[in-house]
SEKE-308566 format. One line per 10 residues: number of its first residue (from 1); their letters; for each residue z, x, y of N, C-alpha, C. Coordinates in pm, whole numbers, m for minus. Example, Ala and Ser with C-alpha at 12.3 -4.5 7.8 and 13.67 -1.06 7.14 Angstrom:
1 = AS = 780/1319/m569/780/1230/m450/780/1320/m330; 708/1285/m225/714/1367/m106/787/1290/3;
END
This chain:
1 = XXXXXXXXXX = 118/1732/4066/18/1824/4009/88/1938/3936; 37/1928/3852/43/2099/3707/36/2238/3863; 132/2305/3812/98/2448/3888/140/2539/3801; 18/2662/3820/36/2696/3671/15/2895/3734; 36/2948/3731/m7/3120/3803/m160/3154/3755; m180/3150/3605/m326/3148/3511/m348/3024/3491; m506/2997/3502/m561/2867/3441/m544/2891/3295; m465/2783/3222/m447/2796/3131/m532/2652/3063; m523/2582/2946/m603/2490/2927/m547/2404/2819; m596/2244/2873/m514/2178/2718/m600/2118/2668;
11 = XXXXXXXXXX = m629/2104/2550/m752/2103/2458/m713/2000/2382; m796/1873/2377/m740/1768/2303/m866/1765/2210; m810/1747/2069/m890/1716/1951/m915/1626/1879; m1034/1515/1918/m1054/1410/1833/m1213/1398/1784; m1220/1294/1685/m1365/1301/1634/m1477/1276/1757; m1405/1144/1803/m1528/1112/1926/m1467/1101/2069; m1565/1077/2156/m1531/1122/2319/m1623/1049/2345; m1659/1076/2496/m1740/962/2588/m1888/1006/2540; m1976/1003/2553/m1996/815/2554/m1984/790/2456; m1947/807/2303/m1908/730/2210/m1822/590/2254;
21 = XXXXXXXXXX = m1792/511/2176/m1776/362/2208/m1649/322/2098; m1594/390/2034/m1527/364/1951/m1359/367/2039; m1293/333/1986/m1139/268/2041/m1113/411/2070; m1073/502/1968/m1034/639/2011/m1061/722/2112; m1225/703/2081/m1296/780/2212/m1296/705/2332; m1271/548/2349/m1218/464/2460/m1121/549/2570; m1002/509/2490/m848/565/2524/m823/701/2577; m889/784/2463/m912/947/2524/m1034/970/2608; m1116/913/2643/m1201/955/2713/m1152/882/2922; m1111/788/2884/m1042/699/2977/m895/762/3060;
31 = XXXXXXXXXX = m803/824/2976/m686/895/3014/m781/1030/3083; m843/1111/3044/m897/1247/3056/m952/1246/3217; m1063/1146/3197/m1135/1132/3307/m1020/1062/3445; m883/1056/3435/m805/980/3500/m725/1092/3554; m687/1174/3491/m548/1284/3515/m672/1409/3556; m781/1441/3572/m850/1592/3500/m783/1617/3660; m846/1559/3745/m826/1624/3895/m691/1673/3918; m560/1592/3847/m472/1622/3889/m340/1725/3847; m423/1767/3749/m343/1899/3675/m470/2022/3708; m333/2126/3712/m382/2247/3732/m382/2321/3588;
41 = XXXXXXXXXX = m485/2292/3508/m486/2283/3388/m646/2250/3309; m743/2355/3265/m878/2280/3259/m828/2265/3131; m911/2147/3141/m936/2027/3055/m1056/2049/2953; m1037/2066/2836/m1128/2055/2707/m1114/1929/2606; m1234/1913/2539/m1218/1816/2451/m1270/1848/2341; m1227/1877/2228/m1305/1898/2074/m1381/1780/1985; m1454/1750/2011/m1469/1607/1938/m1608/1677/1854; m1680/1534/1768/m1788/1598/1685/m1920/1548/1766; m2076/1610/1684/m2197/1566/1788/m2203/1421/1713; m2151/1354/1601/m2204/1237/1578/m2117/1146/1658;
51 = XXXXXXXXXX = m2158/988/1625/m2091/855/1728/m2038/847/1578; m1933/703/1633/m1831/601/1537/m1978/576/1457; m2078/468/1517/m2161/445/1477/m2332/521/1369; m2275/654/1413/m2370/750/1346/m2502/709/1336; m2516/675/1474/m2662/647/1506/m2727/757/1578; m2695/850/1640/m2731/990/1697/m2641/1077/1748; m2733/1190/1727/m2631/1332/1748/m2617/1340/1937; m2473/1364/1946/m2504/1456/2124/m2467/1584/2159; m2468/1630/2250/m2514/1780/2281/m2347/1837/2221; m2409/1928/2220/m2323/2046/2139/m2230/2081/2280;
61 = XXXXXXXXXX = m2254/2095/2392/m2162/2115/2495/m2212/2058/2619; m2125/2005/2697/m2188/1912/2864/m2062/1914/2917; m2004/1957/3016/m1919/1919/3093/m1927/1767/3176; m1817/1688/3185/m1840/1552/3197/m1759/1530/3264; m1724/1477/3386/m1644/1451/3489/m1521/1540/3503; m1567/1673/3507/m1488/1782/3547/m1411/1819/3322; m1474/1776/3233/m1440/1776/3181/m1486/1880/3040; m1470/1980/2972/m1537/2062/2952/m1560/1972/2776; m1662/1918/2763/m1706/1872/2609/m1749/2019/2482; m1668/2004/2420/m1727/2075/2285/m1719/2018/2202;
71 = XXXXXXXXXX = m1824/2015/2117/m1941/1878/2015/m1959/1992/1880; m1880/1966/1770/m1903/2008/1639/m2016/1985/1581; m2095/2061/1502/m2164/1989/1411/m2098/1962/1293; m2118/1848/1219/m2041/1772/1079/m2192/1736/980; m2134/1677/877/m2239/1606/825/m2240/1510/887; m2366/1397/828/m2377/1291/865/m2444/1145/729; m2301/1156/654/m2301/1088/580/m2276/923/604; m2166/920/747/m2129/815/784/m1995/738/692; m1986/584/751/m1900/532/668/m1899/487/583; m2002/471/548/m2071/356/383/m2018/400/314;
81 = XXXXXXXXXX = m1964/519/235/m1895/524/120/m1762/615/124; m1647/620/67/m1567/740/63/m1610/841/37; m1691/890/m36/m1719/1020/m68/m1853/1086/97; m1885/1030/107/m1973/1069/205/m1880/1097/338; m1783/978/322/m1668/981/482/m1602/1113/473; m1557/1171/354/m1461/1273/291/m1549/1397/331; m1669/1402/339/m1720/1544/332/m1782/1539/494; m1751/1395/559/m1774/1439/714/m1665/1484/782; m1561/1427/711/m1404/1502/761/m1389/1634/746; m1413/1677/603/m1436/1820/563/m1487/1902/649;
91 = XXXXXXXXXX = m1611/1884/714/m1667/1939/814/m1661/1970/930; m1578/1832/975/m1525/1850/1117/m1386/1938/1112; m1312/1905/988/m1203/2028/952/m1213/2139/1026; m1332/2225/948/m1364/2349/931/m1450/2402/1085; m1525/2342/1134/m1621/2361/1263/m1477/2347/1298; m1394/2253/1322/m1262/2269/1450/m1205/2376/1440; m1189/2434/1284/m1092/2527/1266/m1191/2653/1335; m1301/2700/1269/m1308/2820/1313/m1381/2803/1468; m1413/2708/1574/m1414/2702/1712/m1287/2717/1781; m1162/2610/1734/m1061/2611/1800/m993/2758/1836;
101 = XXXXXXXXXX = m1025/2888/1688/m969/3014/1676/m1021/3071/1799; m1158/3058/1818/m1194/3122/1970/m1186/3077/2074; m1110/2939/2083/m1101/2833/2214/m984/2893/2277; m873/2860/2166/m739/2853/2194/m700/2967/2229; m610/2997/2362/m535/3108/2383/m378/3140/2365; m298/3198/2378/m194/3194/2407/m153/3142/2516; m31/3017/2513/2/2960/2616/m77/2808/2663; m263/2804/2588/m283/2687/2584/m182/2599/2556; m241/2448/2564/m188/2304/2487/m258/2237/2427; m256/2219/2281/m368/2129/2200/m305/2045/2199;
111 = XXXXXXXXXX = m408/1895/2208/m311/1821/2128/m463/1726/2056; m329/1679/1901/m411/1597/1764/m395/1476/1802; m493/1390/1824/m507/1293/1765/m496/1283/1632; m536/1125/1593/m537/1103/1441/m633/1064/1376; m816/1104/1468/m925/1075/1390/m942/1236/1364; m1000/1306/1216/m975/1213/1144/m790/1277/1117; m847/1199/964/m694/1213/946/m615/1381/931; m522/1385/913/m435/1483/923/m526/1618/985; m592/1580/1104/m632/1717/1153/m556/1793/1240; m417/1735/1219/m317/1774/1330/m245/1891/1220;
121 = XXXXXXXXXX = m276/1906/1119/m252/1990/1039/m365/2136/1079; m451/2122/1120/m552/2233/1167/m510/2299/1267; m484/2169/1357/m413/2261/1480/m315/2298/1488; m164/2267/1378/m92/2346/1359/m102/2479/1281; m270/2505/1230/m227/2595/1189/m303/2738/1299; m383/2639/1378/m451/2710/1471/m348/2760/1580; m219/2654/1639/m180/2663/1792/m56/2804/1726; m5/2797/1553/89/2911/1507/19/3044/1521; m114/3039/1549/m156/3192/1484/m197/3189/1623; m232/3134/1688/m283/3162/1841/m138/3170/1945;
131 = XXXXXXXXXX = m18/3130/1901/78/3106/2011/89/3041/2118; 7/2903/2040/m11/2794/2177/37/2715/2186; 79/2584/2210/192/2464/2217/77/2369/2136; 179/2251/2112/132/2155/2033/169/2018/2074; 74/1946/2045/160/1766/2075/4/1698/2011; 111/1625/1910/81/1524/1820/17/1383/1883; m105/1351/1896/m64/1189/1935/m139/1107/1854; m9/1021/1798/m17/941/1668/m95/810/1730; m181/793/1704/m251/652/1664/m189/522/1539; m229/618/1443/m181/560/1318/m94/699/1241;
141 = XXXXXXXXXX = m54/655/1099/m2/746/1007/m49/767/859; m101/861/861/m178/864/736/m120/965/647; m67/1000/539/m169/889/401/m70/730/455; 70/702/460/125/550/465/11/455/501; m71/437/577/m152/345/619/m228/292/453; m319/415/444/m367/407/285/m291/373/182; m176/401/154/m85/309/92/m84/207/130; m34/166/237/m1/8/272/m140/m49/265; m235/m28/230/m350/m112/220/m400/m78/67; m353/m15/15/m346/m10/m138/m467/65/m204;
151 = XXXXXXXXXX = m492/162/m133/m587/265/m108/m553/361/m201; m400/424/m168/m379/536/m231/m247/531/m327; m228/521/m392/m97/520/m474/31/613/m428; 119/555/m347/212/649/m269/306/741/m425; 271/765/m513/372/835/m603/255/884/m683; 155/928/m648/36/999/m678/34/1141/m628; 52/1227/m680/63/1336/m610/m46/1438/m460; m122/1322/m479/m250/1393/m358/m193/1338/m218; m124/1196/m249/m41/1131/m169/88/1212/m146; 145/1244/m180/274/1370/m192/247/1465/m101;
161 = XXXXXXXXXX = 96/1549/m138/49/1626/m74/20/1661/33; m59/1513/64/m116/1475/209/44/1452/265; 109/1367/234/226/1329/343/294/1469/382; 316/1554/303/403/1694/296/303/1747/438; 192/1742/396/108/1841/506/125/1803/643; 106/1646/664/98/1580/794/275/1554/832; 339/1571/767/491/1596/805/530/1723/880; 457/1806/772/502/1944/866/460/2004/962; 333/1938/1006/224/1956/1164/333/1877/1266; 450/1729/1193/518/1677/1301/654/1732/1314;
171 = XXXXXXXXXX = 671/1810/1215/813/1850/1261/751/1949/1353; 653/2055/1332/663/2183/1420/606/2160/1520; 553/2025/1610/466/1999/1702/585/2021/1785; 499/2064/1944/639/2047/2036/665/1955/2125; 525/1840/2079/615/1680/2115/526/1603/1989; 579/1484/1983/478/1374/1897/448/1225/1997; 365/1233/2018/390/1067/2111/302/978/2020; 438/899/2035/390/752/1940/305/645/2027; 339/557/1996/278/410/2055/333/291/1999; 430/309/1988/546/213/1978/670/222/1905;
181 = XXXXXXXXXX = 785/154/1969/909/175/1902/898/192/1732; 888/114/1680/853/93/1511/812/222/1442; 730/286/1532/645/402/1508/749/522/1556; 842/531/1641/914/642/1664/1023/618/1532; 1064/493/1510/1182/461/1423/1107/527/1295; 956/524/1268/931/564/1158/976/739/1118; 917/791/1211/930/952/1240/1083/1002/1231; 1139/898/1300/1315/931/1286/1313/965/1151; 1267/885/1041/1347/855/917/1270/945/848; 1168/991/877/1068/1165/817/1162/1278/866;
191 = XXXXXXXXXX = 1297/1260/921/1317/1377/993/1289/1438/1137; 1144/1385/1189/1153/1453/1311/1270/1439/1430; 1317/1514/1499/1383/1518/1594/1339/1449/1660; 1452/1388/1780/1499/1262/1872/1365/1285/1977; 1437/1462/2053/1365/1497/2184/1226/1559/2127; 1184/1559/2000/1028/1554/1992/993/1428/1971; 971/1340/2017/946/1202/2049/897/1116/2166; 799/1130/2208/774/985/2342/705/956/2303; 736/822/2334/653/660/2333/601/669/2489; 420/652/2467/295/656/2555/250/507/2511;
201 = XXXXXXXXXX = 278/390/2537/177/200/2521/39/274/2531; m13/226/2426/m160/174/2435/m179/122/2590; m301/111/2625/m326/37/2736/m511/m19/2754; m540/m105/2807/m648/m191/2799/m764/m132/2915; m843/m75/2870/m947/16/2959/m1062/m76/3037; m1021/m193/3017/m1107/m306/3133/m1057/m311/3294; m1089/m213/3353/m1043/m150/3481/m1056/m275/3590; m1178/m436/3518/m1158/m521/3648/m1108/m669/3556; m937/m655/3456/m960/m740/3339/m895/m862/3481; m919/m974/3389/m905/m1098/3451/m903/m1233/3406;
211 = XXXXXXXXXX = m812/m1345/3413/m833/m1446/3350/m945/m1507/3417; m1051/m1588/3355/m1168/m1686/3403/m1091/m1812/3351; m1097/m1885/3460/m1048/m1995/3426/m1155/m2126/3354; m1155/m2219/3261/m1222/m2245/3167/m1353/m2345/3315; m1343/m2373/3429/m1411/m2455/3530/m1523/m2330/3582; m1498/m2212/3553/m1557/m2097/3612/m1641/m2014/3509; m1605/m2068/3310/m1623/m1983/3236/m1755/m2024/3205; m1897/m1972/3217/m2026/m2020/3187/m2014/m2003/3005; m1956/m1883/2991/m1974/m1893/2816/m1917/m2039/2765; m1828/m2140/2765/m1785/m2265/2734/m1925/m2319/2709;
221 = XXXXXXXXXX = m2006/m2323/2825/m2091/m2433/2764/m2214/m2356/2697; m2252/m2214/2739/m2334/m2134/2658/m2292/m2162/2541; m2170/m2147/2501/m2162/m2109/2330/m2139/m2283/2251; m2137/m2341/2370/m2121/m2507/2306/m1944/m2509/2270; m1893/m2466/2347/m1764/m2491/2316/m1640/m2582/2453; m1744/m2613/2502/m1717/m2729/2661/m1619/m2862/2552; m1480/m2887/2605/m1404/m2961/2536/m1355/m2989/2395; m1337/m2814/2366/m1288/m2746/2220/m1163/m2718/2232; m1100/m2723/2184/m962/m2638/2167/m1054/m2547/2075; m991/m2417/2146/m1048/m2268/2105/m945/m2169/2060;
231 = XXXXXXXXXX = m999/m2167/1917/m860/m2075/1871/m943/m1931/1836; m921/m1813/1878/m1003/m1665/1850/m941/m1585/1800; m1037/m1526/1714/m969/m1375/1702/m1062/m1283/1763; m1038/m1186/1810/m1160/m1101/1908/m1076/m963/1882; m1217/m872/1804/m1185/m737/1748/m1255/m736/1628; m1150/m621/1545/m1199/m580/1432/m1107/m673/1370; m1171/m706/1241/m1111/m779/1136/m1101/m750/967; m1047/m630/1017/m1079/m547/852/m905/m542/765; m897/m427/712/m789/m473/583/m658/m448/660; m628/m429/716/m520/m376/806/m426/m532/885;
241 = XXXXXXXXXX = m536/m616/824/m490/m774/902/m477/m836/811; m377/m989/826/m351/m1064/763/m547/m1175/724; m553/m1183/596/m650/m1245/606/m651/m1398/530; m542/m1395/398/m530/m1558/363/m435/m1629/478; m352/m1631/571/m340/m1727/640/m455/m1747/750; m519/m1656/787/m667/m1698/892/m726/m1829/792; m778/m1786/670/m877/m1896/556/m769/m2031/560; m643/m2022/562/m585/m2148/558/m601/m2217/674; m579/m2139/780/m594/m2218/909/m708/m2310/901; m789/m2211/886/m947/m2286/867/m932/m2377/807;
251 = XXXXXXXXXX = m899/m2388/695/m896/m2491/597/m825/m2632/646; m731/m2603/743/m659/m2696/764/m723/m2774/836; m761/m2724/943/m890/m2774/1026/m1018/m2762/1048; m1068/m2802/900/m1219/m2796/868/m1291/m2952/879; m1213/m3030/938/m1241/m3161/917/m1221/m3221/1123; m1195/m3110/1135/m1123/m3161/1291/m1218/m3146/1415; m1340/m3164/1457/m1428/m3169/1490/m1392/m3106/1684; m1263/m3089/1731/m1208/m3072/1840/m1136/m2951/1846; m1161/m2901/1734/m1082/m2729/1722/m1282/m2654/1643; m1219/m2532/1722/m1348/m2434/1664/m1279/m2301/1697;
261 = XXXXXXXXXX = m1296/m2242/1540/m1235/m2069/1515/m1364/m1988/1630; m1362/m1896/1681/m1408/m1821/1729/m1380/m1716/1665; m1481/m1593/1588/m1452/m1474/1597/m1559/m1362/1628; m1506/m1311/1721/m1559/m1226/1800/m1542/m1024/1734; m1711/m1002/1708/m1572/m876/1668/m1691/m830/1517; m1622/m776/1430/m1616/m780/1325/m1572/m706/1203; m1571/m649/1090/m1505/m635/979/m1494/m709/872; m1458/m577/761/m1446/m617/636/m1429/m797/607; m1276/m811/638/m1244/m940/647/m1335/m1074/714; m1442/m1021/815/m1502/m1061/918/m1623/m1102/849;
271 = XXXXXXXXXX = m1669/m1081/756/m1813/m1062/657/m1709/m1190/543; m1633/m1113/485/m1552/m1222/361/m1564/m1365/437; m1536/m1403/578/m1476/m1515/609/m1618/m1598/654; m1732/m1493/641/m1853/m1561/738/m1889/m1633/572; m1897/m1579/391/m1916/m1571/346/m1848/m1723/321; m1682/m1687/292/m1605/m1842/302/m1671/m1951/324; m1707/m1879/410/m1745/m2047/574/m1865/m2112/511; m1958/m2026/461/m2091/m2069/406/m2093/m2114/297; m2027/m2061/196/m2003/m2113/68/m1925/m2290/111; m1816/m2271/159/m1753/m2464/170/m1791/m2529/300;
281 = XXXXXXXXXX = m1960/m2469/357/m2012/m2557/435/m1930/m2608/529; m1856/m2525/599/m1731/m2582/702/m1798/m2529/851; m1862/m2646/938/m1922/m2627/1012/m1851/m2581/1192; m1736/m2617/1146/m1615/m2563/1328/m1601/m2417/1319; m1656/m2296/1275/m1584/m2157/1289/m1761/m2076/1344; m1757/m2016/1415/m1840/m1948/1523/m1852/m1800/1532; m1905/m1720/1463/m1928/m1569/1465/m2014/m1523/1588; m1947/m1405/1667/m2021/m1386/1778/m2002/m1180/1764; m2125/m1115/1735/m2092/m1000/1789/m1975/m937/1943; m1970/m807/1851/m1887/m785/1957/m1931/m750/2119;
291 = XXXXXXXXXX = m1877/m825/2188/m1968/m820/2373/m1924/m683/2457; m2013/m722/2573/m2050/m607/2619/m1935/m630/2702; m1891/m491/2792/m1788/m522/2857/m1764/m584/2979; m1932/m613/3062/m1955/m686/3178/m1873/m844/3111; m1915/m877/3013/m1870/m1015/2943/m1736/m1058/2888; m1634/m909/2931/m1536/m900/2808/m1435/m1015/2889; m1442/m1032/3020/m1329/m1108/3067/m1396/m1277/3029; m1467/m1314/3028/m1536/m1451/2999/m1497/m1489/2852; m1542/m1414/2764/m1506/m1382/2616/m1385/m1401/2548; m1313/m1320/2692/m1152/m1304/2604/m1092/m1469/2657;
301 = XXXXXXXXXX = m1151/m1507/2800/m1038/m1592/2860/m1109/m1754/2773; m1172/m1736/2657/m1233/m1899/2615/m1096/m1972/2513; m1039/m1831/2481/m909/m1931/2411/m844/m2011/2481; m779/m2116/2354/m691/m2170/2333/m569/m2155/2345; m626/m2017/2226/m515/m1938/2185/m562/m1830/2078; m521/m1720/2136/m550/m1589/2035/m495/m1561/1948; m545/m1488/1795/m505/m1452/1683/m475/m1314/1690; m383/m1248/1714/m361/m1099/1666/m255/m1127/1496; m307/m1003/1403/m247/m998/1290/m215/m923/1218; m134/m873/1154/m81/m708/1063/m16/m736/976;
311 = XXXXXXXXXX = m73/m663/908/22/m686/719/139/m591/782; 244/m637/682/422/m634/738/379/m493/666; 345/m430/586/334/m288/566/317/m236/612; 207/m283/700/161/m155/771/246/m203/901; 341/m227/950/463/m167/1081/519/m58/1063; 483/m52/1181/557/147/1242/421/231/1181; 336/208/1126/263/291/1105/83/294/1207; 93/135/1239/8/140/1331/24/13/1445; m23/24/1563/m29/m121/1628/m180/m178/1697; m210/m299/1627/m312/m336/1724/m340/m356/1836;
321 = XXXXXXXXXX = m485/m265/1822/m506/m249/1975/m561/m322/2110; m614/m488/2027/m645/m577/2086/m545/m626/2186; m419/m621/2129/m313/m645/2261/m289/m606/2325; m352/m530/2357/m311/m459/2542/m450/m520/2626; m566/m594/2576/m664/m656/2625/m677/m755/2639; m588/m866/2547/m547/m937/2609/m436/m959/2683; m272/m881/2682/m239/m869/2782/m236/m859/2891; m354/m782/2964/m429/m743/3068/m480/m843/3129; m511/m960/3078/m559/m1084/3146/m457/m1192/3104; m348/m1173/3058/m245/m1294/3062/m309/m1410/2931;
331 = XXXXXXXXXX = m384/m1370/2844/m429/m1474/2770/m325/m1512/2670; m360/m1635/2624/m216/m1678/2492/m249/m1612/2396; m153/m1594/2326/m110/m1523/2262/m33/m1527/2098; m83/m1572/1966/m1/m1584/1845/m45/m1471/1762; 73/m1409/1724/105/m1320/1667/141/m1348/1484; 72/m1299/1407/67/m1354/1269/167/m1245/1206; 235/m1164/1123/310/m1064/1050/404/m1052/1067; 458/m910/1057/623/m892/1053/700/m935/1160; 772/m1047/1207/866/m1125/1300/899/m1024/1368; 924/m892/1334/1050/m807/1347/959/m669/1393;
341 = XXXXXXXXXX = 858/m736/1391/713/m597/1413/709/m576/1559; 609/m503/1577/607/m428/1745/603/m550/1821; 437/m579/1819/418/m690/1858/523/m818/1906; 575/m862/1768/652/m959/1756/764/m943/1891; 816/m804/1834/959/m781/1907/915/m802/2067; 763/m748/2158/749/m761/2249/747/m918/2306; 674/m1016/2181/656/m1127/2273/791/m1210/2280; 893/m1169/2166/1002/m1276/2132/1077/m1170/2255; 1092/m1091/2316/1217/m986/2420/1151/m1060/2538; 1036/m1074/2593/1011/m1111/2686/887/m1241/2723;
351 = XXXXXXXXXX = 925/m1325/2573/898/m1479/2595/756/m1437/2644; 648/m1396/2587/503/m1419/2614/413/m1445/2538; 493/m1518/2408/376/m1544/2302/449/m1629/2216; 414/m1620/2103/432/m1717/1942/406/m1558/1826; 503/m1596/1746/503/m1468/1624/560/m1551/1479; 467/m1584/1427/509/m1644/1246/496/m1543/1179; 545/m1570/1060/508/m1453/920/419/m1530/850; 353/m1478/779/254/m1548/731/217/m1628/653; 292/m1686/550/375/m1787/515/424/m1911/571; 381/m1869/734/441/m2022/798/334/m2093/850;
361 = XXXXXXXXXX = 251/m2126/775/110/m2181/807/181/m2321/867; 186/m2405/802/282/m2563/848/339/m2519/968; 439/m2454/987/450/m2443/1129/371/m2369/1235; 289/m2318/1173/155/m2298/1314/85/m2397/1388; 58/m2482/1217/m42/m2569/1247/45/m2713/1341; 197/m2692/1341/295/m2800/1460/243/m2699/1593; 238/m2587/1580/217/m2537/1724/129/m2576/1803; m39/m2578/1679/m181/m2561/1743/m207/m2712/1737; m112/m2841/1681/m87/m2964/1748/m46/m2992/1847; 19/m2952/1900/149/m2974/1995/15/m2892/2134;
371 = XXXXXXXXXX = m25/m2757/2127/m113/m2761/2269/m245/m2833/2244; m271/m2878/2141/m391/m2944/2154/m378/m3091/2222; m231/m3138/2218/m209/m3280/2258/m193/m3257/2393; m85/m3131/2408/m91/m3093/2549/102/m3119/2560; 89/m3144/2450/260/m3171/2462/311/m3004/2465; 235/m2936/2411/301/m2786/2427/239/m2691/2541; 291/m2614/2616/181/m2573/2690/191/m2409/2668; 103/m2367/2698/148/m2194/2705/106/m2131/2825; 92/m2163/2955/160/m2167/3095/236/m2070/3133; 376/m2067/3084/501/m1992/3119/465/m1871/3069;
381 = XXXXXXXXXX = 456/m1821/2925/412/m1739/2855/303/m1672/2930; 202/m1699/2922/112/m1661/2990/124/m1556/3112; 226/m1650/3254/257/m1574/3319/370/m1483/3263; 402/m1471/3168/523/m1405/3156/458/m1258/3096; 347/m1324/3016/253/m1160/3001/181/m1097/3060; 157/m1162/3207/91/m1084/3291/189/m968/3341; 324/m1041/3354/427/m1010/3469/452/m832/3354; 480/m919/3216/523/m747/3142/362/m658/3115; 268/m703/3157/164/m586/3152/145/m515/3293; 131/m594/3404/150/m501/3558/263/m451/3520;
391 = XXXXXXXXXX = 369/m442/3469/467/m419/3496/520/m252/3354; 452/m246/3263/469/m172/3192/336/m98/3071; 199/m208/3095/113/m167/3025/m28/m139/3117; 0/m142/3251/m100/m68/3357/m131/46/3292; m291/87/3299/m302/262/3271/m233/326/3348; m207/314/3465/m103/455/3573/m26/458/3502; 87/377/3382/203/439/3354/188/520/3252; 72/506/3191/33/581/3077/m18/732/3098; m74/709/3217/m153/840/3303/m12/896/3334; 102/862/3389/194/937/3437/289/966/3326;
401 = XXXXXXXXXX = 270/914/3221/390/921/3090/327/1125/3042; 176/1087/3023/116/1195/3004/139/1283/3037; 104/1275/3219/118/1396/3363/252/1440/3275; 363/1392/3236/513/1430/3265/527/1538/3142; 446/1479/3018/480/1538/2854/375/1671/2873; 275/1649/2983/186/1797/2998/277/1895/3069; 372/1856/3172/466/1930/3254/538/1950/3164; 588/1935/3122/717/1941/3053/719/2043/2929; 574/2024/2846/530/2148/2743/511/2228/2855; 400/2239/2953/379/2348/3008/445/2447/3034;
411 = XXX = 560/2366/3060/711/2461/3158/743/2546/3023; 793/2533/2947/855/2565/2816/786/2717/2777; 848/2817/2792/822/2958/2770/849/3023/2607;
END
């Protein structure tokens, strides 16, 4: 436990919080409600009154499992267009900026998330004029992300701008925690210092996850998939993923009446591929909203074999977050992008998966032969990813990586 002489307070700032439903507000609302009891340290959260979904406003303030909520008002333009997204950011900017001025004390701890983007620039300019500590926690990296998805023209000067701003919130933070090696190697090469640096894993907030074995799984024969080889992708499926080798796969086995795509989830890419499917009348691929979480272990355990995927650009700048959910239940595991990527490097160091580049369609499709005959199995693997998730992607280690980076600013005079 935090021991502290004054209650002092660490104030974490993101768009959404509980009950919002979105990944961010998942993770942070999940860590918060885990550590609050055990630091001597109250606990605030800045988030806005709208959801991911911007289907309704919530209260402007509620304390929530010992947890003190403060709820911005923003617009509510939503995501449908850039210009509407741009002036809900704007808003939440400015409500953070001039709340945080009366939140924050001397000696607090803020720390940025990365919804939205570069608001870790606010609170550096809030925690300098207040004399409070700082810590960064990177999700993703923005503007690079928008580049690597061809968003923003990295030699555009607004791009210049933005990177300059969100650089200098990470050099002066007084930690940055990443979420994966790739992602600290990135920061190295911006300059930030070594010892402003920890790596905090993602981790999978299904508190009872579990393999169902396919004799136990009622969804098999609900969804008509009783003696399928089941290949899934389950998540979001938007630009951030590989999407012409998914359409090839398909293609390859559009004739094969014993394989069926599952995708669970949805996105940009997720709409293009339902569109695909309908246009060349290819009747094996299966769209299923995204499930509830009573269902999530049934859902996840119907593969075959799972699709996680990332354009080689975007490494070190973000990691998907579907893999720590299926980790969590030992499910198989193929990995589509950079060989040499987070992902990759985890399953090829400790043998718990399959990782091609994307380009190696022919040799996938020897893989997703080989377990369909049964000549290949993924068995070993399997257990081998249970063994490295108890073993390094449990929430306690994440809860205690935290406890240590809150001690550790705290102490610091």
């Amino acid at each position: 436990m935090l021991k502290t002489n004054n209650m002092k307070k660490v104030i974490f700032i993101n768009r959404f919080f509980y009950p919002d439903q979105s990944a961010t507000s998942q993770i942070l609302s999940d860590l918060l409600f885990n550590i609050v009891d055990k630091i001597d340290l109250e606990m605030h959260v800045v988030a806005s009154q709208n959801t991911y979904l911007n289907d309704k406003q919530l209260a402007a303030y509620e304390k929530i499992n010992g947890v003190h909520v403060h709820r911005m008002w923003v617009t509510q333009f939503g995501r449908a267009n850039l210009i509407g997204r741009a002036f809900d950011y704007v808003s939440f900017y400015l409500s953070t900026l001039i709340f945080a001025l009366r939140l924050v004390k001397q000696g607090d701890i803020v720390v940025a998330k990365t919804d939205p983007p570069v608001i870790s620039f606010v609170v550096y300019l809030v925690t300098r004029l207040k004399n409070a500590k700082f810590i960064n926690w990177i999700q993703d990296l923005f503007p690079e992300v928008a580049a690597g998805l061809g968003m923003i023209n990295n030699n555009a000067i607004h791009y210049k701008l933005l990177k300059k701003i969100k650089n200098i919130s990470l050099i002066s933070a007084d930690m940055n925690v990443v979420i994966g090696s790739r992602m600290r190697d990135h920061l190295l090469k911006e300059g930030i210092e070594e010892n402003k640096i920890s790596i905090v894993d993602n981790w999978s907030i299904n508190e009872s996850a579990q393999y169902i074995s396919k004799t136990e799984n009622y969804l098999l024969n609900d969804w008509g998939l009783a003696n399928k080889f089941v290949i899934e992708y389950s998540g979001n499926f938007g630009r951030a993923h590989e999407y012409t080798v998914i359409e090839k796969l398909v293609d390859a086995y559009r004739q094969d009446d014993k394989v069926v795509f599952l995708f669970i989830g949805g996105g940009k890419y997720c709409e293009d591929l339902k569109q695909y499917v309908e246009l060349n009348d290819i009747q094996n691929v299966m769209f299923k909203p995204y499930q509830d979480k009573s269902v999530l272990n049934y859902s996840l355990s119907l593969a075959d074999m799972h699709i996680i995927s990332l354009r080689k650009e975007l490494e070190g700048l973000i990691v998907p977050s579907k893999f720590y959910g299926l980790a969590s239940i030992g499910a198989p595991i193929l990995f589509i992008g950079d060989t040499d990527g987070e992902i990759s490097r985890t399953l090829i160091k400790h043998d718990c998966g399959y990782t091609f580049l994307p380009d190696e369609v022919d040799k996938i499709c020897l893989l997703i032969d080989g377990l369909k005959s049964g000549e290949t199995t993924t068995n070993a693997k399997r257990l081998n990813l249970s063994r490295l998730y108890n073993s390094q992607y449990m929430p306690v280690n994440a809860y205690k990586k935290w406890m240590n980076i809150l001690e550790k600013i705290n102490a610091v005079h």
